[in-house]
Every structure is written in C-alpha cells, then in structure tokens.
GUTOR-617436 format. One record per atom (N, C-alpha, C): atom name; x, y, z. Coordinates in Angstrom, 3 decimals. Atoms other than C-alpha are relative to their C-alpha. Layout:
MARMI CA X Y Z
...
END
This chain:
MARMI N -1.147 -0.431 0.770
MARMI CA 9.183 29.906 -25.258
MARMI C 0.868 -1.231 -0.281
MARMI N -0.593 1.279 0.147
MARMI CA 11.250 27.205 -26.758
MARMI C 1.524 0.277 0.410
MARMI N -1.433 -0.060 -0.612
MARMI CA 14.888 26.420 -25.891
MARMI C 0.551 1.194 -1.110
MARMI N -0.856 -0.780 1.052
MARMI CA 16.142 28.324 -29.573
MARMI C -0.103 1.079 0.841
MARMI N 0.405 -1.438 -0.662
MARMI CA 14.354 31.501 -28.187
MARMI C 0.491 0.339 1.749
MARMI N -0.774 -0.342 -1.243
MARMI CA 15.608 31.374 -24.560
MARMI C 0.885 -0.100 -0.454
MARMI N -1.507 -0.468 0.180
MARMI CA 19.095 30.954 -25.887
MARMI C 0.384 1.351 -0.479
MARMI N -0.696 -1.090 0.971
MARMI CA 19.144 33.826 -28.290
MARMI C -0.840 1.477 1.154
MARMI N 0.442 -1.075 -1.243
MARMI CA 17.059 35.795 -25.431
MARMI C 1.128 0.060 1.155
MARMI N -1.087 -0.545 -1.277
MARMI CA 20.063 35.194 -22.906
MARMI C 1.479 0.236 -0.628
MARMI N -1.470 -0.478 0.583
MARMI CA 23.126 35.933 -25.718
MARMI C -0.977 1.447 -0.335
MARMI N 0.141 -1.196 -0.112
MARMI CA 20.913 38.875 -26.246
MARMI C 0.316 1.273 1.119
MARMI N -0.022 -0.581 -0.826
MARMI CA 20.823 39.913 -22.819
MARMI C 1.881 -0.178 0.752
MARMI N -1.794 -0.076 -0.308
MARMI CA 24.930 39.244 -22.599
MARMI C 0.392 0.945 -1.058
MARMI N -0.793 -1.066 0.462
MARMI CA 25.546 41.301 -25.210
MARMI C -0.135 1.564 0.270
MARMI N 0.564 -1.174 -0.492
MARMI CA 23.710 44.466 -23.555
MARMI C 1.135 0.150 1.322
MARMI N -0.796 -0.132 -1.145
MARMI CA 26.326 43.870 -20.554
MARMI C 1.345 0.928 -0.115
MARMI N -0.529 -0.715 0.364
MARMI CA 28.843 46.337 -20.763
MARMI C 1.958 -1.125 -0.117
MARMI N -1.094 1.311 -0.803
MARMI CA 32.755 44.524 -20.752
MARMI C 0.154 -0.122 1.312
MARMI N -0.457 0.246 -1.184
MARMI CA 34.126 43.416 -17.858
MARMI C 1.536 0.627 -0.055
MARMI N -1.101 -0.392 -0.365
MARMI CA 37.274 45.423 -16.550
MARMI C 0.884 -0.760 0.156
MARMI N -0.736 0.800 -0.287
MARMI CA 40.095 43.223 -16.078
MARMI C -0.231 -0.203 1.796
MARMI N 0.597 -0.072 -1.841
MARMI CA 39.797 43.856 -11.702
MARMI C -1.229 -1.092 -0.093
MARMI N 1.496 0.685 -0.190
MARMI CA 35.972 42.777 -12.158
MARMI C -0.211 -1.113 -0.666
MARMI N 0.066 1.047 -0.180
MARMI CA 36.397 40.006 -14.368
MARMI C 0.870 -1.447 0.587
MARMI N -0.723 1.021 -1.163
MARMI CA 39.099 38.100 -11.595
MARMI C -1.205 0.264 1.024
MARMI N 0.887 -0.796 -0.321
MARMI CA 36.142 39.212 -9.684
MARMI C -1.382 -1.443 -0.283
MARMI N 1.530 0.443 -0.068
MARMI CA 33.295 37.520 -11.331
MARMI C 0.890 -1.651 -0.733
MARMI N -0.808 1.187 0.594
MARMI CA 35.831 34.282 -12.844
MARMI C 0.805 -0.721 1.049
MARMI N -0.626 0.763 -1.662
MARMI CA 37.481 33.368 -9.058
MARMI C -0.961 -1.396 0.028
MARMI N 0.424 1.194 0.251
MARMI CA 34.925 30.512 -9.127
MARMI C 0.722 -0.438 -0.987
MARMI N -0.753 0.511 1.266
MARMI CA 35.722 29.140 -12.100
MARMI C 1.406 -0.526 0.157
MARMI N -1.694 0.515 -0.230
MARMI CA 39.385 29.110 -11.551
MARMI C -0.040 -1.020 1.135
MARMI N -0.073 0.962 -0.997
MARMI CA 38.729 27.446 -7.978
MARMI C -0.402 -1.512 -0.358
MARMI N 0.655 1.885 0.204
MARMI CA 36.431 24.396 -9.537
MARMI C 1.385 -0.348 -1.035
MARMI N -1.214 1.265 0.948
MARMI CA 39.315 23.873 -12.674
MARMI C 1.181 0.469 0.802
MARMI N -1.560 0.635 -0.979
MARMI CA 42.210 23.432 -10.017
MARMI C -1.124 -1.650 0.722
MARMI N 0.492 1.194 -0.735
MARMI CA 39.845 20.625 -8.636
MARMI C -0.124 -0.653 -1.070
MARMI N -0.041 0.816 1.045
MARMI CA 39.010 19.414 -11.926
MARMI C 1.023 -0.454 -0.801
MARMI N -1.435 0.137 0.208
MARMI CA 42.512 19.744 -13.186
MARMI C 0.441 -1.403 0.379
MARMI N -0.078 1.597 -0.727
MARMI CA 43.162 16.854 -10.425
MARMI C -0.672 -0.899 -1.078
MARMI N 0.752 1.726 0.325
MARMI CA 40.520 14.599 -11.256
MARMI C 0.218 -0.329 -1.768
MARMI N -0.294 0.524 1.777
MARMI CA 41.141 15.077 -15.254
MARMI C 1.786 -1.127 0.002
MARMI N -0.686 0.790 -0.467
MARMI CA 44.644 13.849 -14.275
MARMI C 0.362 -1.064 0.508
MARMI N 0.200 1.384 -0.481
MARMI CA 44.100 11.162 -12.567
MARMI C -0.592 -0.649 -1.204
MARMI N 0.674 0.691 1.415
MARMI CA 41.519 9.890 -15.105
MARMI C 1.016 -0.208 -1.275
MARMI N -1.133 -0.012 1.110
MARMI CA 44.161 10.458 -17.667
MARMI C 1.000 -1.642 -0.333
MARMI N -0.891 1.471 -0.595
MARMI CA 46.253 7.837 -15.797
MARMI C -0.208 -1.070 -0.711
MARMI N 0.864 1.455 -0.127
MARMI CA 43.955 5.432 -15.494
MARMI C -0.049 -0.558 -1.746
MARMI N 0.666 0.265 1.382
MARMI CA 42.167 5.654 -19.433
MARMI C 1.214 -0.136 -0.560
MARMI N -1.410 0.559 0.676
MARMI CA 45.903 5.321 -20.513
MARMI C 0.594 -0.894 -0.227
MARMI N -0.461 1.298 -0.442
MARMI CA 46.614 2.452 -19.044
MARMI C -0.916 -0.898 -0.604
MARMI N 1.250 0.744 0.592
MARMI CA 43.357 0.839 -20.275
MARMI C 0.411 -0.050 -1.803
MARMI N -0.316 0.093 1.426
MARMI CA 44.189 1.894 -23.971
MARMI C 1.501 -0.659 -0.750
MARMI N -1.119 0.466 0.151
MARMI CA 47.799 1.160 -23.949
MARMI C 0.259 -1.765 0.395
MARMI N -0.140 1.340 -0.478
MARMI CA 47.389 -2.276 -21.881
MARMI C 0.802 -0.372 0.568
MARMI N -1.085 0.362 -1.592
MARMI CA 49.764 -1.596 -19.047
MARMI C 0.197 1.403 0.790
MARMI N -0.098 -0.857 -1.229
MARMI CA 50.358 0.391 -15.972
MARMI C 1.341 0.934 -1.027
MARMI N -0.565 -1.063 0.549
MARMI CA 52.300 3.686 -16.301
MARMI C 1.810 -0.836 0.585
MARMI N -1.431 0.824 0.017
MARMI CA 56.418 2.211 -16.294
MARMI C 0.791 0.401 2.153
MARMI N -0.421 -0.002 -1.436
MARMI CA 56.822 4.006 -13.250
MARMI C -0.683 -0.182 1.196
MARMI N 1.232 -0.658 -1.301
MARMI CA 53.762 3.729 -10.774
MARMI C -0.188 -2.337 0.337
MARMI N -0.508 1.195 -0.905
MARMI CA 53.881 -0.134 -8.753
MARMI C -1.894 -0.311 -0.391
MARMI N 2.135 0.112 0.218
MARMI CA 49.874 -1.929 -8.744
MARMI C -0.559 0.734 1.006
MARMI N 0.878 -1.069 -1.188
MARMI CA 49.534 -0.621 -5.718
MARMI C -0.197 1.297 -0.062
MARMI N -0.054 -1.541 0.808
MARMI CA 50.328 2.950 -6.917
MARMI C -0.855 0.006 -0.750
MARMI N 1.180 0.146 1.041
MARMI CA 48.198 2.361 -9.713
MARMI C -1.538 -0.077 0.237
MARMI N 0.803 0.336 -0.625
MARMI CA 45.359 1.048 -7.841
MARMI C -0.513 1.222 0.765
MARMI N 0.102 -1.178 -1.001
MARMI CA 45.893 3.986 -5.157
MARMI C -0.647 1.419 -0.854
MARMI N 0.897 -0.758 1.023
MARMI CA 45.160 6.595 -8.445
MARMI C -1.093 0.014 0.002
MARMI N 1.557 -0.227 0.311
MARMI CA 41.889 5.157 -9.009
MARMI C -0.809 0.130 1.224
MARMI N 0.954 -0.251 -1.634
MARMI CA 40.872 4.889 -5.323
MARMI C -0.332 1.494 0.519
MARMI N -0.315 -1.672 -0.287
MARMI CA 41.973 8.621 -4.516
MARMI C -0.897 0.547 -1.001
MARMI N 0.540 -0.410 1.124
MARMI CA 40.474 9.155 -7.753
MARMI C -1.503 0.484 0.273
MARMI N 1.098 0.650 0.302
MARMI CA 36.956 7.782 -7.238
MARMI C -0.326 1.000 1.818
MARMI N 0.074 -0.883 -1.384
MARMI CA 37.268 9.126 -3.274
MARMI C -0.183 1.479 0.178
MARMI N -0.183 -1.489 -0.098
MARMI CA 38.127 12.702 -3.832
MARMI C -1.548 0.146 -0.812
MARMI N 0.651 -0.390 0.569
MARMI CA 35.250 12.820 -6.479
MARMI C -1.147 0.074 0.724
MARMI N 1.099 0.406 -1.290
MARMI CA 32.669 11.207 -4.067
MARMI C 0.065 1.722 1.045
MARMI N 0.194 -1.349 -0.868
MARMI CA 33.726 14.218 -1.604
MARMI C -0.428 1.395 -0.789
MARMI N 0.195 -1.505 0.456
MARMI CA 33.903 16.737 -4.061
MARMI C -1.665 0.369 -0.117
MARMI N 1.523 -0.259 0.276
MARMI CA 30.492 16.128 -5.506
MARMI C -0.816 0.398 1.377
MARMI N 0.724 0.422 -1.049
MARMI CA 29.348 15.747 -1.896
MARMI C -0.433 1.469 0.863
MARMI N -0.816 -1.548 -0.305
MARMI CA 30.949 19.554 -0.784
MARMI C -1.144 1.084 -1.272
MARMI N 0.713 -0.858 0.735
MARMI CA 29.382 21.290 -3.875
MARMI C -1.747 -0.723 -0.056
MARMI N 1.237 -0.344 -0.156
MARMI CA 25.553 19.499 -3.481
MARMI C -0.180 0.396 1.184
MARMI N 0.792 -0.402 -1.231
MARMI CA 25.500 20.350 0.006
MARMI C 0.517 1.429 0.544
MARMI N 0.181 -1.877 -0.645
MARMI CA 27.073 24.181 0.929
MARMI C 0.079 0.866 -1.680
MARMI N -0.400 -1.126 1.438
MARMI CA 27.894 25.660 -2.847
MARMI C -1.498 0.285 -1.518
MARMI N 1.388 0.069 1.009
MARMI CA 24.835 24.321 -5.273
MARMI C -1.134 0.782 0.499
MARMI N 1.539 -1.013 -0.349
MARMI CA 22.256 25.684 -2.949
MARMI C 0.197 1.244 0.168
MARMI N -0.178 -1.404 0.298
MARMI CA 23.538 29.169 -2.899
MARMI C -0.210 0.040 -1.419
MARMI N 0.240 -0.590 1.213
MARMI CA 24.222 28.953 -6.424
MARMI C -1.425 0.287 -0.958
MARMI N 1.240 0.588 0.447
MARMI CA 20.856 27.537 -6.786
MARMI C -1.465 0.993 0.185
MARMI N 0.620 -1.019 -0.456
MARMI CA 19.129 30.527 -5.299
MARMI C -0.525 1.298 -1.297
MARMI N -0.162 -0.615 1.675
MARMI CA 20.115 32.196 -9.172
MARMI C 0.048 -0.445 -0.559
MARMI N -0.314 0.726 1.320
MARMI CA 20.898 30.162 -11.336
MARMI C -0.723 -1.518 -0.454
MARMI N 0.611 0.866 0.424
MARMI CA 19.134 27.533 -12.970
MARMI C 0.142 -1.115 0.118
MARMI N -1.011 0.876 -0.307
MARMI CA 21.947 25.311 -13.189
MARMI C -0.006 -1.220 0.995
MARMI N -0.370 1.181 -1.131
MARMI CA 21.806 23.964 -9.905
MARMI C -1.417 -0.166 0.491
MARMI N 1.501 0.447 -0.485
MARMI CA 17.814 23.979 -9.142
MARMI C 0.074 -1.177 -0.060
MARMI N 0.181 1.181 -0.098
MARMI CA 16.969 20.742 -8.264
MARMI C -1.059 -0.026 -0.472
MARMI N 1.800 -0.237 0.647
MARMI CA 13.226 20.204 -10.203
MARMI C -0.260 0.729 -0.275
MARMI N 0.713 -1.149 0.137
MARMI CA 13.578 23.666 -10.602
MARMI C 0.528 0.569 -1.399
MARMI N -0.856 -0.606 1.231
MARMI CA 13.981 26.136 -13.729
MARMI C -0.711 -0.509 -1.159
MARMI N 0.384 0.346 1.544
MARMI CA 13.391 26.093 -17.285
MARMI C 1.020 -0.508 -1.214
MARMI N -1.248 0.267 1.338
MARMI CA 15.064 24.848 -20.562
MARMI C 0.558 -1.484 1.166
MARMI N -1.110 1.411 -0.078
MARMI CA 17.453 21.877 -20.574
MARMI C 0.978 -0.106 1.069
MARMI N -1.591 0.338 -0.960
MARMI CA 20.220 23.381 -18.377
MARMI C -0.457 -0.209 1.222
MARMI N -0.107 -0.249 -1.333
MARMI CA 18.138 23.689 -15.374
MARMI C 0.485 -1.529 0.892
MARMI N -0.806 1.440 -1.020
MARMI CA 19.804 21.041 -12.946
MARMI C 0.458 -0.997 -0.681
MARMI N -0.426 1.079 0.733
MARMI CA 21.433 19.312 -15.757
MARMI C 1.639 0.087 0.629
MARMI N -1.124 0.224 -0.809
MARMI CA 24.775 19.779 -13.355
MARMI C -0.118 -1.287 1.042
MARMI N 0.050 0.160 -0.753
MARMI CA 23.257 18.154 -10.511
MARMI C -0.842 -1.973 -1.063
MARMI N -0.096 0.913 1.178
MARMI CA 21.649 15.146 -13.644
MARMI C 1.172 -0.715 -0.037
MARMI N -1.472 0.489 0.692
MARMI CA 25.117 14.753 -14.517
MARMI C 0.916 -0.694 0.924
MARMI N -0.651 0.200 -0.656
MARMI CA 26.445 14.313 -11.485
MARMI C -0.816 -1.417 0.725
MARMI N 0.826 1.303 -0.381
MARMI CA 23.732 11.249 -10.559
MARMI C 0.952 -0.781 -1.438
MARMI N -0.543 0.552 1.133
MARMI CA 24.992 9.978 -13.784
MARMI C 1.899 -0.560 -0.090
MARMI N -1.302 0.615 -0.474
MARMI CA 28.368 9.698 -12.867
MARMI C 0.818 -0.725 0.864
MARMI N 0.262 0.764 -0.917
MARMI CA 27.717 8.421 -9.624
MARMI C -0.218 -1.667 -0.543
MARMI N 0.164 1.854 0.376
MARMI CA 26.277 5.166 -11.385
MARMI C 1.352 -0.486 -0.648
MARMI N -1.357 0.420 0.520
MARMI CA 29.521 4.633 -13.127
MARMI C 0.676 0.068 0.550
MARMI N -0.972 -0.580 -0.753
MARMI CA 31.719 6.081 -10.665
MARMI C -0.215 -1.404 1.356
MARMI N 0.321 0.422 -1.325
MARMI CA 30.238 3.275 -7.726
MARMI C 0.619 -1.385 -0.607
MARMI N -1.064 1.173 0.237
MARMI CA 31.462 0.285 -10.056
MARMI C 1.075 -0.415 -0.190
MARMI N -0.912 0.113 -0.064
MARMI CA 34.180 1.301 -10.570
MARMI C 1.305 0.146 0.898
MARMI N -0.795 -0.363 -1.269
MARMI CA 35.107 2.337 -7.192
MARMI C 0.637 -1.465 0.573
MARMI N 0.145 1.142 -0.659
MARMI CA 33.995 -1.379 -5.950
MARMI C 0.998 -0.850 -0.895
MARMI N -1.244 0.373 0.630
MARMI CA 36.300 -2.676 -8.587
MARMI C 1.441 -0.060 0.220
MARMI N -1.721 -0.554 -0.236
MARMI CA 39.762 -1.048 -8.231
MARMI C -0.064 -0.435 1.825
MARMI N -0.170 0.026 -1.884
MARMI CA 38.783 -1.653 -3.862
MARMI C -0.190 -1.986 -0.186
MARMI N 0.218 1.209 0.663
MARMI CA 38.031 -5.950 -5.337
MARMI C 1.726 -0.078 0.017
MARMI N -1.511 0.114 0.695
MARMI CA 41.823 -5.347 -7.046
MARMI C 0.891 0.610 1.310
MARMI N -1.303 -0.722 -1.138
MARMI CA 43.478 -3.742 -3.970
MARMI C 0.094 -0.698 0.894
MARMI N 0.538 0.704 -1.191
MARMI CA 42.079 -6.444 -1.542
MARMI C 0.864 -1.299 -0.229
MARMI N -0.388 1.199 1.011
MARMI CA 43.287 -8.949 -4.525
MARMI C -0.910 -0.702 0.631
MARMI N 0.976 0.778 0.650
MARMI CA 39.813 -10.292 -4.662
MARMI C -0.133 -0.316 -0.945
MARMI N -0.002 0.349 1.183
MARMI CA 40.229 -10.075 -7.755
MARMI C 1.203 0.480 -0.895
MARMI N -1.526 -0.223 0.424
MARMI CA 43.235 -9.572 -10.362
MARMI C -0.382 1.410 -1.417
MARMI N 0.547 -1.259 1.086
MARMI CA 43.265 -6.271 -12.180
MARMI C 0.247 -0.360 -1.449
MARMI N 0.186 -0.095 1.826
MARMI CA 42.599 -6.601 -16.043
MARMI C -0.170 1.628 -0.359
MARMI N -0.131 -0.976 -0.123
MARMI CA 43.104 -3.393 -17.251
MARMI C -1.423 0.024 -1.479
MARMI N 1.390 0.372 1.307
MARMI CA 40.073 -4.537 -20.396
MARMI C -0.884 0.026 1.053
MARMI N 0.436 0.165 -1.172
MARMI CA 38.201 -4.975 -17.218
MARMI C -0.186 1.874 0.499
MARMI N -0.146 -1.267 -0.645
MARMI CA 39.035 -1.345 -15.767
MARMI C -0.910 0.620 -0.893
MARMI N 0.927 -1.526 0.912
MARMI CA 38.013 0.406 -19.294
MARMI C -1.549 -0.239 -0.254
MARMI N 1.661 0.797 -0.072
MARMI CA 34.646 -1.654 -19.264
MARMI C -0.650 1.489 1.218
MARMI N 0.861 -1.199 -0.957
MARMI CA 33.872 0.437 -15.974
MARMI C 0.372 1.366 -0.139
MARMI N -0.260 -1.626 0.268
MARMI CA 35.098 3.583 -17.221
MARMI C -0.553 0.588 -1.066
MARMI N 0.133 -0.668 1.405
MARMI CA 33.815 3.952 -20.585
MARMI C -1.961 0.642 -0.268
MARMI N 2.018 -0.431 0.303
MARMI CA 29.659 4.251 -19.848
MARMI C 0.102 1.441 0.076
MARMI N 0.049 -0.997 -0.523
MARMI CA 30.340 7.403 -17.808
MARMI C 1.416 1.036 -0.114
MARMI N -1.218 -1.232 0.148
MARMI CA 33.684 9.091 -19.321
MARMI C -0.228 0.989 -0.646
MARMI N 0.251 -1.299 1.119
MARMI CA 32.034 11.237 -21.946
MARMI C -0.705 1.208 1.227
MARMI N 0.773 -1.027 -0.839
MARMI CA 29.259 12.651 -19.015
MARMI C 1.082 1.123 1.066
MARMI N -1.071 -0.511 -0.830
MARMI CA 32.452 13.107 -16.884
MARMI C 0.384 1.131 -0.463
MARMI N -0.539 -1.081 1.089
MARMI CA 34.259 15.166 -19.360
MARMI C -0.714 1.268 -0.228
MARMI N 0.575 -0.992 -0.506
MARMI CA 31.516 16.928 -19.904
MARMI C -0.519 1.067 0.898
MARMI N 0.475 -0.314 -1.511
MARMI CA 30.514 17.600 -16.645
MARMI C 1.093 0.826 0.336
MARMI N -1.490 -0.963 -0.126
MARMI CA 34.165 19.107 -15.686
MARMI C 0.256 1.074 -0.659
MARMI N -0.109 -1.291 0.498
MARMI CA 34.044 21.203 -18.508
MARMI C -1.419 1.317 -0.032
MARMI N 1.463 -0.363 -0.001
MARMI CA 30.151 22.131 -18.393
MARMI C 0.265 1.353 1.321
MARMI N -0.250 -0.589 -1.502
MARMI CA 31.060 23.297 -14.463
MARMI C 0.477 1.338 -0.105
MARMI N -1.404 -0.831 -0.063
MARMI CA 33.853 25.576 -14.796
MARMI C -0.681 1.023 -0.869
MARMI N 0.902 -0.750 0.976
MARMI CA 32.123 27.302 -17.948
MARMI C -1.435 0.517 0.530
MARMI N 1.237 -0.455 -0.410
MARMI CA 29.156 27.603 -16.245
MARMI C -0.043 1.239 1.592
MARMI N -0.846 -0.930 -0.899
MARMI CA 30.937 29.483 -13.378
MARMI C 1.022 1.258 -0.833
MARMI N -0.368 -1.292 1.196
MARMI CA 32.480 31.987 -15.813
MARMI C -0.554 1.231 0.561
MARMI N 0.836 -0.920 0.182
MARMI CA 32.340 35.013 -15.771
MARMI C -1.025 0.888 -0.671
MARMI N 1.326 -0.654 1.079
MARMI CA 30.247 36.125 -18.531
MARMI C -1.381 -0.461 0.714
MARMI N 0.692 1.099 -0.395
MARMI CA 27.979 33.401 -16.820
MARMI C -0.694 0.490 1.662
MARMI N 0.209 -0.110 -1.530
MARMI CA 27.988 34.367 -13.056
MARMI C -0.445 1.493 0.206
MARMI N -0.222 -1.220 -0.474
MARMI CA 28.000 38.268 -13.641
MARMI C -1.563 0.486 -0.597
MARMI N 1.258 -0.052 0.475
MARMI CA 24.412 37.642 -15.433
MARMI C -0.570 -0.319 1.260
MARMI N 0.884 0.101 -1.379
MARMI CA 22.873 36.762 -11.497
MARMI C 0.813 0.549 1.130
MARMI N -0.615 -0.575 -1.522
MARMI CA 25.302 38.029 -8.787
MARMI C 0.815 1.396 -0.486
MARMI N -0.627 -1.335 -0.453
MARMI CA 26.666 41.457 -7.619
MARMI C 1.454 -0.428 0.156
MARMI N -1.652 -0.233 -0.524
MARMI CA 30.697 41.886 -7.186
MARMI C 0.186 -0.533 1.746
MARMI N -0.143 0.638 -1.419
MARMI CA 29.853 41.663 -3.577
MARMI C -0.896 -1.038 0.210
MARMI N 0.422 1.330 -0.555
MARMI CA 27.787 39.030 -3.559
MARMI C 0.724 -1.769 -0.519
MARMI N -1.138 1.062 0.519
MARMI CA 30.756 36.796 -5.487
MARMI C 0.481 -0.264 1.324
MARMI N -1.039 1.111 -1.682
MARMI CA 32.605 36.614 -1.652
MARMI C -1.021 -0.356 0.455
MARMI N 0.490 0.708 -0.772
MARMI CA 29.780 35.334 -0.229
MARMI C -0.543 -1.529 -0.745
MARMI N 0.054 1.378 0.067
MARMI CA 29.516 32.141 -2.277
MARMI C 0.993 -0.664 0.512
MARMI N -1.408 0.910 -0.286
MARMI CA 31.622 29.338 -0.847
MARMI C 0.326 -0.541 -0.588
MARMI N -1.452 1.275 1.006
MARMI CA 34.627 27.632 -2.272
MARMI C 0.941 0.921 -0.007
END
C-alpha cells in the first residue's frame, strides 16, 4: 500500500470515529498539553538565543553569563527531556503507535520522532560544547558563531516540537488507546 493510500485509509478511519465529548477529549488531549508546557520552555529559550544571533547582541537585560546560562539550561533540559521520553514514555507509546517503534512500523512516520530526535542530538552536542567553551571563556562568544551551531538543526527542532504534541492529540491518541488506558501512560 503506498503512503497516499495509508493516509487516506487512516483520515478514513478518523472520520468513522464518532466526536469526542468535551470530558473525553481533556481525556484523550492531557498528553499533548503535558509535552507543549515542556516544549513551550524549550521554544522559549531557543527564541532567546536565535534572537540574539539575528539581531547581533544579547537580550538588553540578561548579563553573558545569563545569556550563556539560557543556552546551557537550554541544551541540558533537552538532553533530559529526550532522555525521560526514550526511556519510560516512547516504549509504552510504542506498544501502539507507530510513531515511536524503533525499526518498527510502516509508512514514513514510523519512528520518525525517535529519527528526529538523533538528528537533533547531532546539532544539539555542538552546540552544547560551545556555549560550555564560552562559559569557561575558552573561547569568546560570537554570536555569528552561536547561529552557525544552531541553524543545521533548528528547522528539525521546530518540527519535532510541533510534530510531538500533534501527534499526542487527541484525534491521534484516541485512534490506539482506551480512556482508561490514557492514565496509565506516563508523563
């Protein structure tokens, strides 16, 4: 079956779903909301940073070290987060959903979360070692310098943050899990 035909085979099989009640979809959309408060953060931060890079100076009020501390926290929290969802949340989800199979699944999406997130890793590790270079003052922050290591891996990012959250949906989640089997994923 090609990708066209699995797509229009799984908006077929969403539109056979009856609505969602308001109750049931807080219900089957509680994920979702939990990952964009985490992504929220990290879009924020990033914000910072790619601001400063385009504009060609730190934010008027935030010190280098402040500045510096953004991208570290930044680059840190992400490291954990990713770290938290491949090891207790992906493999539940992964049990249904395609999404998070590792080698597993069909079509494009299967483990193109867990893709994305290697992918951001390679960008995400130079630029960690960078901004931790500039905090040590090994080296002197250039902020032409900063957007160099930010710019391979900001689109996958972006994507990735919004890919997540959407893919946790409820229209999305209420196609493989039960009402009660929503409390037993973690997060």
């Amino acid at each position: 079956m090609s990708e066209v035909q699995e797509q229009a085979k799984e908006q077929t099989q969403e539109q056979k779903l009856p609505p969602l009640s308001p109750a049931d979809f807080r219900i089957y959309n509680s994920k979702a909301e939990h990952m964009d408060y985490f992504h929220s953060n990290f879009r924020r931060s990033w914000n910072i940073l790619w601001e400063a890079t385009e504009s060609g100076r730190r934010p008027k009020n935030m010190t280098l070290k402040q500045f510096l501390s953004v991208g570290l926290h930044f680059a840190e929290h992400l490291e954990v987060h990713h770290h938290i969802e491949e090891t207790y949340i992906f493999p539940v989800l992964a049990k249904k959903m395609p999404e998070f199979q590792a080698g597993k699944g069909k079509g494009k999406r299967a483990a193109e979360l867990l893709r994305q997130h290697r992918e951001i890793h390679a960008g995400l590790d130079g630029f960690k070692e960078y901004l931790e270079k500039c905090s040590s003052g090994e080296e002197e922050l250039r902020l032409e310098t900063l957007r160099e290591k930010m710019v391979n891996w900001k689109d996958v990012l972006w994507s990735h943050l919004d890919q997540e959250v959407r893919t946790l949906g409820a229209e999305n989640m209420r196609r493989y899990w039960t009402k009660e089997e929503m409390a037993t994923i973690p997060m």
